[in-house]
C-alpha positions in Angstrom: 0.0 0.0 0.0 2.8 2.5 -0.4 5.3 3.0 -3.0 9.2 2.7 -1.6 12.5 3.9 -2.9 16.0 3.8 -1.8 16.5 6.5 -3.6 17.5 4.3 -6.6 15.4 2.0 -7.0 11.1 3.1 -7.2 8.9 -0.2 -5.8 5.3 -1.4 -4.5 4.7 -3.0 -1.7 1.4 -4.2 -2.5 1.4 -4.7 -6.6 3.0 -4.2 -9.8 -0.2 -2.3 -11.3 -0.1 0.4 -7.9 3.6 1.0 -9.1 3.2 1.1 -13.1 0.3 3.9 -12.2 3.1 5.8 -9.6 5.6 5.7 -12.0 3.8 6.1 -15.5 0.9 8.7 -14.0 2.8 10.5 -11.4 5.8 10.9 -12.8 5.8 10.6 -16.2 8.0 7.6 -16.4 7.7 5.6 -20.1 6.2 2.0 -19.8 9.5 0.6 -21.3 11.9 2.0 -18.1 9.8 -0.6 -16.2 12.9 -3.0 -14.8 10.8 -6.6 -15.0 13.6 -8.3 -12.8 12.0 -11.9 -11.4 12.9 -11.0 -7.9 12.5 -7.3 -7.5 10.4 -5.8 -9.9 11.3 -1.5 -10.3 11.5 1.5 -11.8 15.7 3.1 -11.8 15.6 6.1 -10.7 18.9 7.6 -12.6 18.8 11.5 -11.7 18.6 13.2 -8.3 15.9 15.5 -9.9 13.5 11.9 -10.5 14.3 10.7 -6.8 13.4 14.4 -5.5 10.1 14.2 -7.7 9.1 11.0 -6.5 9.3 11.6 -2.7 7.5 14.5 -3.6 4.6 12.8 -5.4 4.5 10.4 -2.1 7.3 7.7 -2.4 8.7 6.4 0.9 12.2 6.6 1.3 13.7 3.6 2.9 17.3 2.2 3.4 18.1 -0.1 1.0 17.9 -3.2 3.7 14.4 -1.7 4.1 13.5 -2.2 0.6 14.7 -5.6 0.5 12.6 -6.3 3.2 9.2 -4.9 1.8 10.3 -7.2 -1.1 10.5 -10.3 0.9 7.2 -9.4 3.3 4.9 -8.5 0.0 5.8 -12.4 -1.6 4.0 -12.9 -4.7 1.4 -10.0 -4.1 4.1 -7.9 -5.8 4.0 -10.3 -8.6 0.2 -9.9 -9.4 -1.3 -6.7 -11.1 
């Protein structure tokens, strides 16, 4: 239910559809940036100006031991949508 970034990496902790309309609607991201890894799922976020933009449009920013986490706690939920 919330949208997490290390401040490299742009996730969902609940679905792949919640972070696709973040990433595409919010902040204009293209549909082919999306980073379809098997395990972790994400949008890069390559300038400081995109991380800036993102935490301002309502992305958590988490540690990166943090975001590993969500990954493991959401299980295949972030694999649906």
């Amino acid at each position: 239910m919330a949208i997490l970034t290390d401040g490299v990496h742009l996730i969902s902790d609940t679905s792949l559809e919640e972070l696709h309309t973040f990433a595409i609607g919010k902040l204009g991201f293209k549909p082919h940036w999306f980073q379809d890894h098997p395990i972790h799922p994400h949008y890069d976020l390559t300038t400081t100006r995109a991380k800036d933009k993102a935490i301002r449009m309502g992305a958590i920013l988490v540690s990166p031991a943090k975001l590993v986490m969500a990954y493991r706690q959401a299980g295949d939920p972030i694999n649906s949508g």
